[in-house]
N, C-alpha and C positions, 0 to 999 in steps of 0.2 A: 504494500500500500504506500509508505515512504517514498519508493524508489518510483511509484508510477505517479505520484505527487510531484514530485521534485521535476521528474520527464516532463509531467503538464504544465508546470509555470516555465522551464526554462522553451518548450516548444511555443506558447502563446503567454505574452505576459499580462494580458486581462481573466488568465483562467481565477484567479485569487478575489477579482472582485464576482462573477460570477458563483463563486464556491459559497462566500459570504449571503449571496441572495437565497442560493441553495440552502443553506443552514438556516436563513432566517423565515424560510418555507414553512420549515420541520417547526418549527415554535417551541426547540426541546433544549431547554439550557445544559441538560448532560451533552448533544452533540455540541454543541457550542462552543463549550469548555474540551473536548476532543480533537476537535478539528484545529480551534485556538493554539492548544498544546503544538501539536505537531507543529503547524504552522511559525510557529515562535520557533520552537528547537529544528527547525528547517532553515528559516529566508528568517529569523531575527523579531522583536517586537514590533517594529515598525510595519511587518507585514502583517501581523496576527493582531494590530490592533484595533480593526476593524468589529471584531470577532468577539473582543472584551465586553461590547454593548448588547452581547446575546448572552451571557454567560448566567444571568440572573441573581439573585441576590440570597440563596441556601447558600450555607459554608458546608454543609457536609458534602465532603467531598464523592466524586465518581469514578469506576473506574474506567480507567484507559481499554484496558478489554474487556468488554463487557462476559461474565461469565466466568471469568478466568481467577487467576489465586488474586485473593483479597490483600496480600501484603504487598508491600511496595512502598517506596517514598513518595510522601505527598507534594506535587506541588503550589507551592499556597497562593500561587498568581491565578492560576485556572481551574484550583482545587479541585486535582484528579491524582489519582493513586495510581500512580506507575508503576504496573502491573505488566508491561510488556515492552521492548524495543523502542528508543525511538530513534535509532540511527537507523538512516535506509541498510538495503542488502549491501555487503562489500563495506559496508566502512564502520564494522562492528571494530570494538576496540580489541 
């Protein structure tokens, strides 16, 4: 998902504002705060700051994969529980 992210903003670079109308479709501050996430630890805050005015105003936090193990460090900017990868494929540390 990272790596076909990253492939979409560097091939068109309005896919980011398009994504954001996409998320604010969905009316779900869990994707908000998901999409947000990446988007930051992807292209930076300036890109993901769009994203911050969907994210809603619950502090408990969500997780990053839906489903998946519950533990993980929180982040307290877009309070999601990193729960999975967020470096694309290939540039795992």
């Amino acid at each position: 998902v990272l790596s076909a992210l990253s492939l979409a903003v560097q091939r068109d670079p309005e896919f980011l504002v398009r994504l954001v109308a996409s998320v604010r479709r969905f009316e779900s501050d869990a994707a908000a705060r998901r999409v947000g996430l990446l988007v930051d630890r992807l292209f930076g805050p300036d890109s993901a700051a769009p994203f911050r005015e969907l994210i809603g105003k619950s502090r408990t936090p969500v997780l990053l994969r839906r489903g998946g193990n519950t533990e993980g460090q929180v982040d307290l900017t877009w309070r999601v529980v990193v729960n999975a990868s967020t470096e694309p494929e290939g540039r795992e540390p």
